[in-house]
ROSETI-765835 format. One record per residue (C-alpha): residue in three letters; x negated, z, y negated. Coordinates in Angstrom, 1 decimal, m for minus. Layout:
<pt aa="ALA" X="X" Z="Z" Y="Y"/>
...
This chain:
<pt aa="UNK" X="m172.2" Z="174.5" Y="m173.2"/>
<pt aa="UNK" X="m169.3" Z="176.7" Y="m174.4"/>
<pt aa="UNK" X="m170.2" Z="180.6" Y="m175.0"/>
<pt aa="UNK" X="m167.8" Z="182.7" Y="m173.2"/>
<pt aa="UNK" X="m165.4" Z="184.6" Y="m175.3"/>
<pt aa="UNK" X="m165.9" Z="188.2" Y="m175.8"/>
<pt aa="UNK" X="m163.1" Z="190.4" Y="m174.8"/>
<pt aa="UNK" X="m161.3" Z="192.3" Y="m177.9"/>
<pt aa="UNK" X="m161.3" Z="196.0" Y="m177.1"/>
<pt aa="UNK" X="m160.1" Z="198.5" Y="m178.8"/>
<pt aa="UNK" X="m161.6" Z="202.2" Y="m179.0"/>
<pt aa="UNK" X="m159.6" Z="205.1" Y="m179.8"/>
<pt aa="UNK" X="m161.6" Z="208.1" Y="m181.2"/>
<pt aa="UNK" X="m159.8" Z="211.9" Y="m180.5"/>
<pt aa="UNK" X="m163.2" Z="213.8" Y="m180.4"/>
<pt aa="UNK" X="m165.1" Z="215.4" Y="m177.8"/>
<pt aa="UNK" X="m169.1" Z="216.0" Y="m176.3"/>
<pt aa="UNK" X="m169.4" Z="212.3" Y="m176.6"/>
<pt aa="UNK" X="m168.7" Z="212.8" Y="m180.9"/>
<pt aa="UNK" X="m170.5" Z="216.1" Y="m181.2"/>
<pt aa="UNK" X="m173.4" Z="217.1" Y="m183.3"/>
<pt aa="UNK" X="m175.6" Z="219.7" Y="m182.3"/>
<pt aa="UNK" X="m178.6" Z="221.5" Y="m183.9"/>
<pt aa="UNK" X="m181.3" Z="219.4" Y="m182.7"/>
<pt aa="UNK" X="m181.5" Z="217.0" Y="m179.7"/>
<pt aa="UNK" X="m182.0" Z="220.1" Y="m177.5"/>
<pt aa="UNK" X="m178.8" Z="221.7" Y="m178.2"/>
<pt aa="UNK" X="m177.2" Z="220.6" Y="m175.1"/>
<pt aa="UNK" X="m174.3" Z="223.3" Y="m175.1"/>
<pt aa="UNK" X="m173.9" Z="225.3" Y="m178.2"/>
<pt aa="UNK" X="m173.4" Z="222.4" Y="m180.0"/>
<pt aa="UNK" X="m169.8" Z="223.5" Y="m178.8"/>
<pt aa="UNK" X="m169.4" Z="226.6" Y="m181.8"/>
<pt aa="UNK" X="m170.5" Z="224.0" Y="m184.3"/>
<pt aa="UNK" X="m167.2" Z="222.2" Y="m184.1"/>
<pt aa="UNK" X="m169.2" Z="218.5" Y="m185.6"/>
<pt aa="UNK" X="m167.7" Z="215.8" Y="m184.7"/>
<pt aa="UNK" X="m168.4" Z="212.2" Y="m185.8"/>
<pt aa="UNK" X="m165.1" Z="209.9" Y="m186.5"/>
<pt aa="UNK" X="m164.8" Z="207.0" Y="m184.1"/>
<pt aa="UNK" X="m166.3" Z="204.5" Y="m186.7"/>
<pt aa="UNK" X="m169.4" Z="206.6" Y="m187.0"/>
<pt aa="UNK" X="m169.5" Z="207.1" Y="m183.1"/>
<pt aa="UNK" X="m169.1" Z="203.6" Y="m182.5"/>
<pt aa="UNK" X="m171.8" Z="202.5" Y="m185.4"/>
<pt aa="UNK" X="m174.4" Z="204.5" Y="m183.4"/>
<pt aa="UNK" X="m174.2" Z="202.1" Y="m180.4"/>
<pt aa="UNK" X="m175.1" Z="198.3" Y="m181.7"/>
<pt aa="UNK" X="m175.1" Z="197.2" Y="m178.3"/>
<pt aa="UNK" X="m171.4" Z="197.1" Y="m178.3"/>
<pt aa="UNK" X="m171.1" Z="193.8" Y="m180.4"/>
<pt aa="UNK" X="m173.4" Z="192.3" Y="m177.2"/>
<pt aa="UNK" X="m170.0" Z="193.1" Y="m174.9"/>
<pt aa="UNK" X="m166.9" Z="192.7" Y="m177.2"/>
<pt aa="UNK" X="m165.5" Z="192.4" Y="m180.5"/>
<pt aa="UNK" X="m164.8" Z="196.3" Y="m180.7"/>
<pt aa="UNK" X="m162.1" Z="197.8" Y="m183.3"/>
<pt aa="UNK" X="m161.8" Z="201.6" Y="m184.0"/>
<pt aa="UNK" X="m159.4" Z="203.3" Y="m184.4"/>
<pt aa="UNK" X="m158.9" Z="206.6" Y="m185.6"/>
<pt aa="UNK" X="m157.0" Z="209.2" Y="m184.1"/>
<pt aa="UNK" X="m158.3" Z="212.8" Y="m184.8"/>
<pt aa="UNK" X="m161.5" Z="214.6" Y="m184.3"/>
<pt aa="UNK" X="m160.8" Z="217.3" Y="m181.2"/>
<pt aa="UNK" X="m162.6" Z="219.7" Y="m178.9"/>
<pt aa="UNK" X="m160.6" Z="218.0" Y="m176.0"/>
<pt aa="UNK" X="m159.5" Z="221.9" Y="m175.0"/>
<pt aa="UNK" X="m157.1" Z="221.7" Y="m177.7"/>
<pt aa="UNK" X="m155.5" Z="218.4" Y="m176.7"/>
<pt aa="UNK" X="m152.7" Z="219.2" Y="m175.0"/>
<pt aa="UNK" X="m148.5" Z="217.6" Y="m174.5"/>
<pt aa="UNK" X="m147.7" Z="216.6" Y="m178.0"/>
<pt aa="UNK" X="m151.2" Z="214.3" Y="m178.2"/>
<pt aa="UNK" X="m150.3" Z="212.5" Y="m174.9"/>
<pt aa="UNK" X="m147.2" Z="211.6" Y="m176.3"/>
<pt aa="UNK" X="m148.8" Z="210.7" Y="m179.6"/>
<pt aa="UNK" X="m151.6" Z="208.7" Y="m177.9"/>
<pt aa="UNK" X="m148.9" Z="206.9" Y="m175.4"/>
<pt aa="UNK" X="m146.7" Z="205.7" Y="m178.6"/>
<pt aa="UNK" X="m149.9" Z="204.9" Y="m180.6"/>
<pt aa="UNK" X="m150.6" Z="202.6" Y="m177.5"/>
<pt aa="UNK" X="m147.6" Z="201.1" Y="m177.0"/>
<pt aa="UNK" X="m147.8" Z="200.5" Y="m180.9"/>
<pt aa="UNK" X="m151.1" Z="198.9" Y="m181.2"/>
<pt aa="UNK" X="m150.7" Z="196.5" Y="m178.2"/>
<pt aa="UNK" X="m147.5" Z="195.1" Y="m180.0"/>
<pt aa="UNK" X="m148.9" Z="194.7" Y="m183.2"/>
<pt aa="UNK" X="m152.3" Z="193.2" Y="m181.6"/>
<pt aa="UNK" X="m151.1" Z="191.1" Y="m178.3"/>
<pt aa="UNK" X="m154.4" Z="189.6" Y="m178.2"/>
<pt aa="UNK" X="m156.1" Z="192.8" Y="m176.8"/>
<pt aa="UNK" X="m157.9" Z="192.9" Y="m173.6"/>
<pt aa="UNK" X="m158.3" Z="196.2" Y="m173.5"/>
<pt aa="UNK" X="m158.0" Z="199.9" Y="m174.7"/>
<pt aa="UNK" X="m160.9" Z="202.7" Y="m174.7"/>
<pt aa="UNK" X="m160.3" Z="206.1" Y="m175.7"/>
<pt aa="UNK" X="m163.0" Z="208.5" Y="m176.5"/>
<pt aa="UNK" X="m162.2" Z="212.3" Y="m175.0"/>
<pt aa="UNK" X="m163.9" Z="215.7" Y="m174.4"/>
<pt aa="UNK" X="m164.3" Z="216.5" Y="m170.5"/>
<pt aa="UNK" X="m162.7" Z="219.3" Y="m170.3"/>
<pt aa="UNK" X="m159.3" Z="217.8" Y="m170.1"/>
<pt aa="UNK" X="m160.0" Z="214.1" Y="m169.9"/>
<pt aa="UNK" X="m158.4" Z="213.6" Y="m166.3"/>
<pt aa="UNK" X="m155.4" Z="214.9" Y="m167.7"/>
<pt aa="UNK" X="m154.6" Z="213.0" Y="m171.0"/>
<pt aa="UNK" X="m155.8" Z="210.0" Y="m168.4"/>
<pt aa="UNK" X="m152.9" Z="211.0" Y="m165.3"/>
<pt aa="UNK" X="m150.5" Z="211.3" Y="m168.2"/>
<pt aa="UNK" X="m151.3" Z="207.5" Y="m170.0"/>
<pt aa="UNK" X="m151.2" Z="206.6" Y="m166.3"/>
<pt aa="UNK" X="m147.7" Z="207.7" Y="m165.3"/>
<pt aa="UNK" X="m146.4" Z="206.8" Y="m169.3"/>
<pt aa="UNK" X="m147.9" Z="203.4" Y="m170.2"/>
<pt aa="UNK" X="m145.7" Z="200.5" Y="m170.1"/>
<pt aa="UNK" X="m148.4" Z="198.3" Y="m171.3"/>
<pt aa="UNK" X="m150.6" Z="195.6" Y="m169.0"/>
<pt aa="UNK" X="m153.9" Z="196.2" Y="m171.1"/>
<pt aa="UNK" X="m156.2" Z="197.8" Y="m169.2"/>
<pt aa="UNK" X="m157.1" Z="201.6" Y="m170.3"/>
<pt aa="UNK" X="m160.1" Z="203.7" Y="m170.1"/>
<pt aa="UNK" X="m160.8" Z="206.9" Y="m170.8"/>
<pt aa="UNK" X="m164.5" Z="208.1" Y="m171.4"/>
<pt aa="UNK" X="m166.7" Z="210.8" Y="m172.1"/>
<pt aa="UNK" X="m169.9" Z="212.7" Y="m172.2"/>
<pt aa="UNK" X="m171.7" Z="215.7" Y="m170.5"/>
<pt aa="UNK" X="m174.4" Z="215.5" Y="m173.6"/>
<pt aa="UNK" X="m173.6" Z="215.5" Y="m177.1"/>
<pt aa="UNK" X="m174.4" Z="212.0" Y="m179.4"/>
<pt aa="UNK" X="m177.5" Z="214.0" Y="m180.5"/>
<pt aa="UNK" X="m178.9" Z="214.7" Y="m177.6"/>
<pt aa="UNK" X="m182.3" Z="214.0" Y="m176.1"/>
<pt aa="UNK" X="m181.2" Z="211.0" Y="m173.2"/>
<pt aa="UNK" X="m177.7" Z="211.6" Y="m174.2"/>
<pt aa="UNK" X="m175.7" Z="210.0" Y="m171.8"/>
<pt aa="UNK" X="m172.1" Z="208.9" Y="m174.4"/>
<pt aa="UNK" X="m173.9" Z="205.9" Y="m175.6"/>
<pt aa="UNK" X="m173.8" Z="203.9" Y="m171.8"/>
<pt aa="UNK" X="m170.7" Z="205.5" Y="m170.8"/>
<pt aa="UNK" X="m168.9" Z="203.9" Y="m174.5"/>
<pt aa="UNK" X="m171.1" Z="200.5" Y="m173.5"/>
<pt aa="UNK" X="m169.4" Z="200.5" Y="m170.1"/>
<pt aa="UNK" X="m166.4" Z="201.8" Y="m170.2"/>
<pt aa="UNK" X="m165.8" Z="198.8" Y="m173.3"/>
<pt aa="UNK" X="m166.8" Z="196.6" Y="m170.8"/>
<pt aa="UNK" X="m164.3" Z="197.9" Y="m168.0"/>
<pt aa="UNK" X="m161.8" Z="197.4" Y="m170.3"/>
<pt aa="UNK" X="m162.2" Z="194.2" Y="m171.2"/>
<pt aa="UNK" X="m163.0" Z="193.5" Y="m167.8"/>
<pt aa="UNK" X="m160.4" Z="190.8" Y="m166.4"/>
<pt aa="UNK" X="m160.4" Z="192.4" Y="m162.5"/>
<pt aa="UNK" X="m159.0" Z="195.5" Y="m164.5"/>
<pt aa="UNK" X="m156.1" Z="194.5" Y="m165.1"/>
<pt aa="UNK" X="m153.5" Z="196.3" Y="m162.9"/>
<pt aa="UNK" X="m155.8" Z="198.8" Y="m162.2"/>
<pt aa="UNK" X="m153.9" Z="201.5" Y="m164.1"/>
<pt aa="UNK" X="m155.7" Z="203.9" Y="m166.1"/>
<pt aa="UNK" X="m159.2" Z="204.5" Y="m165.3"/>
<pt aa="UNK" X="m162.2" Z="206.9" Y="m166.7"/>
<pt aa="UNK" X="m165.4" Z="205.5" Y="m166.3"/>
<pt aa="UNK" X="m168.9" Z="207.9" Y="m167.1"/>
<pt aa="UNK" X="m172.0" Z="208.0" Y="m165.5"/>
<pt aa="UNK" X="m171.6" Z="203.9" Y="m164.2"/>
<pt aa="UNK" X="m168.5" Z="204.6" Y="m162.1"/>
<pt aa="UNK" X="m165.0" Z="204.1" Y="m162.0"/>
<pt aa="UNK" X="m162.3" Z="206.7" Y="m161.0"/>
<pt aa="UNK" X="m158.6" Z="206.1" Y="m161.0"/>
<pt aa="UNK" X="m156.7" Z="208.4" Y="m163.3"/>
<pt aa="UNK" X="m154.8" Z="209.7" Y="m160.1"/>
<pt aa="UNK" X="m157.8" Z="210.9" Y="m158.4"/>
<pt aa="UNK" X="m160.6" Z="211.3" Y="m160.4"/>
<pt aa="UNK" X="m161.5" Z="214.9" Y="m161.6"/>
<pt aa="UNK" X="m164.4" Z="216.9" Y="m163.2"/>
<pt aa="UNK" X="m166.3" Z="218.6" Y="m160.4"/>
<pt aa="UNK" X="m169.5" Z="220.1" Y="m162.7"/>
<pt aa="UNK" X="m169.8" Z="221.9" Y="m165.8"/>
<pt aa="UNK" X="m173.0" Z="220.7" Y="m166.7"/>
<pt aa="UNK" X="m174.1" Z="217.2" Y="m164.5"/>
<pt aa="UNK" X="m174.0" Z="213.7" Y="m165.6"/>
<pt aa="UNK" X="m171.7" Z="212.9" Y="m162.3"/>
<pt aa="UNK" X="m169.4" Z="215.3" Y="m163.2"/>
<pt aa="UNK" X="m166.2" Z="213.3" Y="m162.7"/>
<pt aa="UNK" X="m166.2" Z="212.2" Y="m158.5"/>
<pt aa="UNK" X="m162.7" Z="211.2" Y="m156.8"/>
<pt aa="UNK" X="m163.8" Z="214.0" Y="m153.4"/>
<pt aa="UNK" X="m161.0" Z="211.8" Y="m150.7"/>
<pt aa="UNK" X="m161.3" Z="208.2" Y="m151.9"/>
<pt aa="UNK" X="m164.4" Z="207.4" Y="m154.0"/>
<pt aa="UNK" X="m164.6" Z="205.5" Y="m156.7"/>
<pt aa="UNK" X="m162.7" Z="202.3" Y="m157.6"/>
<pt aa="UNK" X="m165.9" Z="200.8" Y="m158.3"/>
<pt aa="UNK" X="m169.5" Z="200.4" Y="m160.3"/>
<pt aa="UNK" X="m170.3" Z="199.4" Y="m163.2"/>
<pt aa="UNK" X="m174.1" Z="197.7" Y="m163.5"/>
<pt aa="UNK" X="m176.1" Z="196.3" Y="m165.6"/>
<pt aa="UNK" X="m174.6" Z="192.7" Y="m164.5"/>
<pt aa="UNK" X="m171.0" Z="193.0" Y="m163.5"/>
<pt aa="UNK" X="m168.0" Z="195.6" Y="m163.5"/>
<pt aa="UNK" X="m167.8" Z="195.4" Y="m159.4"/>
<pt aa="UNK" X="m164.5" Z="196.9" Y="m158.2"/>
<pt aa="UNK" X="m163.9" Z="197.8" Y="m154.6"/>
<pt aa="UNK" X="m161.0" Z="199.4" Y="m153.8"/>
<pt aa="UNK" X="m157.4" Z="199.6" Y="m155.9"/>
<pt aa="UNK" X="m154.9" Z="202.0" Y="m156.2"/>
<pt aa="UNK" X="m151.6" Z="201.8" Y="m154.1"/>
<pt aa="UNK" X="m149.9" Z="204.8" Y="m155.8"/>
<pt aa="UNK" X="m147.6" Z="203.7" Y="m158.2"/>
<pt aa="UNK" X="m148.9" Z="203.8" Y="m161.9"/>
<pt aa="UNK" X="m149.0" Z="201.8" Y="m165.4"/>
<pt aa="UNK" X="m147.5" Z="199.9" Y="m166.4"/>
<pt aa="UNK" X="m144.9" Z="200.1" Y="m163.5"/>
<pt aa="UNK" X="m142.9" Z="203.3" Y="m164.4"/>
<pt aa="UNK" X="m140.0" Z="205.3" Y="m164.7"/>
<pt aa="UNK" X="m140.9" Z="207.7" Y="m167.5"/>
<pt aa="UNK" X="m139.6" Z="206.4" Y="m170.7"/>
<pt aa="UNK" X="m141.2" Z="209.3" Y="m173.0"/>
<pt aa="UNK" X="m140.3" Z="207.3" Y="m176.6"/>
<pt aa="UNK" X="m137.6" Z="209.2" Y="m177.2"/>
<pt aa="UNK" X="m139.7" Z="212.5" Y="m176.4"/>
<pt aa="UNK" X="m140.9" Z="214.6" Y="m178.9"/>
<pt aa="UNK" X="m141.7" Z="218.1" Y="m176.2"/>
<pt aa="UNK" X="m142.3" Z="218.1" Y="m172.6"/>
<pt aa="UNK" X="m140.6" Z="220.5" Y="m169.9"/>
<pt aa="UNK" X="m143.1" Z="224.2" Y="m169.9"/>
<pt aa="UNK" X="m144.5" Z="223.9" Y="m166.3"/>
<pt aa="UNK" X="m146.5" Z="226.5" Y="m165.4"/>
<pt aa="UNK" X="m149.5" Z="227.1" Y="m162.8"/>
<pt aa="UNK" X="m150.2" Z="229.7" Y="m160.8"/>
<pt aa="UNK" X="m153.2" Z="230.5" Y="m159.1"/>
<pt aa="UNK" X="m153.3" Z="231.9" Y="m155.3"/>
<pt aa="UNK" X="m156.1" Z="234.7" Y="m154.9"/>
<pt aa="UNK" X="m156.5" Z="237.8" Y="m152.4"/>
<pt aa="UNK" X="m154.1" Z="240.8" Y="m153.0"/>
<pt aa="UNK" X="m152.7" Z="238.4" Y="m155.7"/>
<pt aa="UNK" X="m149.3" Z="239.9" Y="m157.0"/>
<pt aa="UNK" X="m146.1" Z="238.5" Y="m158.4"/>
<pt aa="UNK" X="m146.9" Z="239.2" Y="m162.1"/>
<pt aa="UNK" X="m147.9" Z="235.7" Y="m163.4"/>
<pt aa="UNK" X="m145.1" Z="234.1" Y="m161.7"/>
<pt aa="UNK" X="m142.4" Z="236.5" Y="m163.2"/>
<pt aa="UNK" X="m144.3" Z="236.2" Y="m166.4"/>
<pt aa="UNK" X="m144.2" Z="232.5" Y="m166.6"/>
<pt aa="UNK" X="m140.2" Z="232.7" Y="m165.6"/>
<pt aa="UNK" X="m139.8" Z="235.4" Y="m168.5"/>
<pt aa="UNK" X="m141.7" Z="232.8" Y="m171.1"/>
<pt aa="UNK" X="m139.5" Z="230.1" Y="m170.3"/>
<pt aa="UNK" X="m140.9" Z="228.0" Y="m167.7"/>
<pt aa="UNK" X="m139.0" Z="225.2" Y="m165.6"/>
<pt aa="UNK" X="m141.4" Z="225.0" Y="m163.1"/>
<pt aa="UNK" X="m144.5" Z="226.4" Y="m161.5"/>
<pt aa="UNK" X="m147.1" Z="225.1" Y="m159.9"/>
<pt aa="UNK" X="m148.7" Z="227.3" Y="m156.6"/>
<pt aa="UNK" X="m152.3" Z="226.5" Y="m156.6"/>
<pt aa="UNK" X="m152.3" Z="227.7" Y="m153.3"/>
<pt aa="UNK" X="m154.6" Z="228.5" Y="m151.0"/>
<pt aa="UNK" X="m155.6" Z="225.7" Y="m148.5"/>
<pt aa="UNK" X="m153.3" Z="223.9" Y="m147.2"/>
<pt aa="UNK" X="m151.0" Z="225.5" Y="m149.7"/>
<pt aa="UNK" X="m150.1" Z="229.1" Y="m148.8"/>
<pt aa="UNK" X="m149.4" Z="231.8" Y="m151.3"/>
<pt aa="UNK" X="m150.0" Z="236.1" Y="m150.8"/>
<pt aa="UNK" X="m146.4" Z="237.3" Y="m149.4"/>
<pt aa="UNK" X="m146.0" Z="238.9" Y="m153.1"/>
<pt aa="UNK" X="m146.4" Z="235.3" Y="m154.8"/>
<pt aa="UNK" X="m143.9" Z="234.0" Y="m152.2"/>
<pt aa="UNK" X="m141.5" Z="236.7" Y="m152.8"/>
<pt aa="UNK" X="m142.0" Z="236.1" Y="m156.9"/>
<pt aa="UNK" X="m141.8" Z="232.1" Y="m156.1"/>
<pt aa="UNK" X="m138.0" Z="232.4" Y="m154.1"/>
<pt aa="UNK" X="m136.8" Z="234.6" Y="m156.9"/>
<pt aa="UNK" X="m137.9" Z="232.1" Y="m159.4"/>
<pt aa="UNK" X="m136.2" Z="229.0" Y="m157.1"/>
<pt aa="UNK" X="m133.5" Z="231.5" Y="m157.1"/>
<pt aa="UNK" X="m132.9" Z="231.4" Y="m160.6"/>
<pt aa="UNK" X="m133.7" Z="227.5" Y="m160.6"/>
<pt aa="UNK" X="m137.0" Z="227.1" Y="m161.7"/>
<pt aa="UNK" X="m138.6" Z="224.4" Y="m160.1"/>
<pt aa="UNK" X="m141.6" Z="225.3" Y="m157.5"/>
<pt aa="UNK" X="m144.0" Z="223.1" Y="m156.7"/>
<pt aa="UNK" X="m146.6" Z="223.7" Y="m154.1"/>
<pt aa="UNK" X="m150.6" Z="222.4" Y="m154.5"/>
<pt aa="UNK" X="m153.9" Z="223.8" Y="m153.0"/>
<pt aa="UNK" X="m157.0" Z="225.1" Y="m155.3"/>
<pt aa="UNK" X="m159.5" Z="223.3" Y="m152.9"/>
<pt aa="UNK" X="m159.2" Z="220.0" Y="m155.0"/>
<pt aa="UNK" X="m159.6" Z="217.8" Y="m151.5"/>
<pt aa="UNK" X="m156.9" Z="217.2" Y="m149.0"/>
<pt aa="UNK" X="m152.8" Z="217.0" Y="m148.7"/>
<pt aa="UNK" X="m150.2" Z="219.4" Y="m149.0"/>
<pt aa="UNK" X="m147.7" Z="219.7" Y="m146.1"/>
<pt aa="UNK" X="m144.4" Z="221.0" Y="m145.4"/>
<pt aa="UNK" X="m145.1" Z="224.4" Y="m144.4"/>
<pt aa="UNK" X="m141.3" Z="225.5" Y="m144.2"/>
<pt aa="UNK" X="m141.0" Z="229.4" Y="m144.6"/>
<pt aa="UNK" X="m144.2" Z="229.9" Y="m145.9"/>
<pt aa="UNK" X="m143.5" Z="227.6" Y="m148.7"/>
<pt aa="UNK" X="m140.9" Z="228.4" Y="m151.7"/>
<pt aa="UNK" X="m137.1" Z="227.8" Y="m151.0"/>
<pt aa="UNK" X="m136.9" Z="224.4" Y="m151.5"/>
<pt aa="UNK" X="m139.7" Z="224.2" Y="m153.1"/>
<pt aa="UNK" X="m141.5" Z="220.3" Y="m153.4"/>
<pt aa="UNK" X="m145.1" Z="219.5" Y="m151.8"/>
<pt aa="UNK" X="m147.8" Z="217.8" Y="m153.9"/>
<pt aa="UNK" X="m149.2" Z="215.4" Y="m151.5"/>
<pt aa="UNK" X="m152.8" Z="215.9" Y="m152.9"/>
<pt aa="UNK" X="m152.8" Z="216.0" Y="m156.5"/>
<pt aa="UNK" X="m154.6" Z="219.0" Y="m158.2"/>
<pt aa="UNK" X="m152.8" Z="222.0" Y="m160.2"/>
<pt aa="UNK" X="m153.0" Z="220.2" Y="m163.3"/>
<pt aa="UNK" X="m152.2" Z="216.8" Y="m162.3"/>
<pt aa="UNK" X="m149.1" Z="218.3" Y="m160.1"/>
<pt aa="UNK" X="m148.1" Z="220.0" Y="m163.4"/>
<pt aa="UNK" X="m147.8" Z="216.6" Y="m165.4"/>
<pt aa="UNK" X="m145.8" Z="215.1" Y="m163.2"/>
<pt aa="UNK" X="m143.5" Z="217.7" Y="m162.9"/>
<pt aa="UNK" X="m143.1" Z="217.5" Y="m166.3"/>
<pt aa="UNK" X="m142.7" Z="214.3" Y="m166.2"/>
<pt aa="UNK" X="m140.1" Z="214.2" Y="m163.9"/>
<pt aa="UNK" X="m138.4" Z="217.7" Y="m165.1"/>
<pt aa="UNK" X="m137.5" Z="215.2" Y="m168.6"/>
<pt aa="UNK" X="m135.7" Z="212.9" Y="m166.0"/>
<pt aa="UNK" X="m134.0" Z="214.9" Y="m163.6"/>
<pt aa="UNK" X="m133.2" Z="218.6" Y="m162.1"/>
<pt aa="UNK" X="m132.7" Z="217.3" Y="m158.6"/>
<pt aa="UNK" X="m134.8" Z="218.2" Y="m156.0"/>
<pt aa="UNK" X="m135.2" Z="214.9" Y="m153.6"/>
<pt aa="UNK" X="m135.9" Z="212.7" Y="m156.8"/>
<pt aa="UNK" X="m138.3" Z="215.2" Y="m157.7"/>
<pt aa="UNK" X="m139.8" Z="215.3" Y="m154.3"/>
<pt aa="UNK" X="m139.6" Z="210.9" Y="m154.1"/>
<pt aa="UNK" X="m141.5" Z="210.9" Y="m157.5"/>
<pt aa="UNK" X="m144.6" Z="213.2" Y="m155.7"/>
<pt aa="UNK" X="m144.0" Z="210.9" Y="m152.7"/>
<pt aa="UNK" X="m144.2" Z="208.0" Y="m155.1"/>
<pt aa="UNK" X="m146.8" Z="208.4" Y="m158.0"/>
């Protein structure tokens, strides 16, 4: 009887709660101020039960809080991607190791930037690695085995944590604090992962990775895109301050189903005006965003229902490829 061949994964190590150290194994959040961080070998050498599941490499990348991951390490992780799957065809798959805080938006970025099949998966931890009943060590274990998971393929990027798997699109951190901190509120999960099989249920139909338009090789900066958050008696101070520092767009995190104060508005037309790109969202996290005619921007673009931060990527995105307002519009329509 031939033994099946493990899947060869590779795991990318940039930091986070799933790599932190704390004080003792009840230092559940402090741990944060220590700023201890275990390098992806380390991290990976703490969980044996990975050699049961694949031939695992690691591979360094740099030790972060994942709030200080921003633009220039998503194109640093997208061309160390696209790098290691050329030099090492025989991947199945990719895992990359990531603080919470800003996981679902590293993950939309590799999702709209990727031009490589291998499956990605981005993971992460509510608990640090030395915490009592931490929670990284499962989440590494099965987000390795989503990866090299054969039905993941064409998937695009996916997080996985707490035994369940989000699309990149839709998933999103809902809780500071709980294990099932990362939910997808319209669609639910793409699937489970148990103790017996990676069992996926549903697949995206929003266009994603590998099948994309943004070529971001030759890209060294991103487009500044603002966002802007809709609040009672809010003013039109942040929006003319983003304008003044440069931005070419803005995101309205609106208030549901994407309405700003008549003060944002009036800041938001001056800044279309002057041809910043507008983009109108909704803070609720749940829901579309429709054409709402005068009480949106002057030709301003709707978000279908992406969050702030997502509809800021994408705008960025599409600000390197193009100033014009229905390709903008068809790439939110599209992606």
């Amino acid at each position: 009887m031939t033994t099946p061949r493990k899947p060869a994964v590779a795991v990318i190590g940039t930091g986070g709660t799933i790599a932190s150290i704390g004080g003792d194994g009840l230092e559940l959040v402090r741990y944060i101020d220590r700023k201890q961080m275990l390098p992806v070998d380390d991290l990976l050498a703490r969980t044996p039960e990975l050699a049961q599941v694949a031939n695992v490499t690691p591979i360094a990348y740099d030790v972060l809080q994942s709030h200080a991951i921003g633009p220039g390490d998503w194109l640093a992780l997208t061309s160390r991607i696209h790098a290691l799957v050329a030099r090492r065809p025989e991947l199945d798959g990719i895992v990359i190791t990531h603080g919470t805080a800003t996981l679902e938006e590293t993950a939309y970025f590799l999702n709209l930037a990727l031009e490589v099949e291998v499956p990605v998966v981005l993971v992460g931890a509510q608990r640090p690695a030395t915490a009592v009943s931490g929670d990284g060590p499962l989440n590494l274990v099965n987000a390795v085995r989503t990866a090299g998971a054969p039905h993941a393929r064409g998937m695009g990027v996916m997080i996985v944590m707490n035994d369940e798997i989000q699309a990149a699109r839709e998933g999103t951190k809902t809780s500071t604090l709980r294990l099932q901190t990362f939910r997808t509120p319209d669609f639910g999960a793409l699937g489970h992962v148990d103790a017996d099989r990676v069992a996926f249920y549903r697949a995206p139909l929003r266009r994603h990775a590998p099948d994309t338009e943004f070529d971001v090789s030759g890209l060294d900066a991103l487009p500044r895109v603002d966002v802007v958050h809709a609040y009672a008696g809010a003013d039109g101070a942040a929006v003319r301050a983003c304008v003044d520092a440069g931005a070419r767009g803005i995101v309205a995190a609106g208030f549901a189903p994407g309405l700003v104060t008549p003060a944002q508005l009036e800041a938001l037309n001056e800044a279309a005006r002057a041809g910043v790109a507008v983009a109108h969202c909704s803070r609720v996290g749940s829901g579309r965003v429709p054409e709402l005619g005068a009480s949106h921007a002057l030709g301003s673009l709707t978000t279908d229902n992406l969050t702030p931060q997502k509809a800021r990527i994408l705008l960025m995105l599409g600000l390197a490829c193009t100033r014009d307002r229905g390709e903008l519009q068809r790439m939110f329509d599209t992606y």
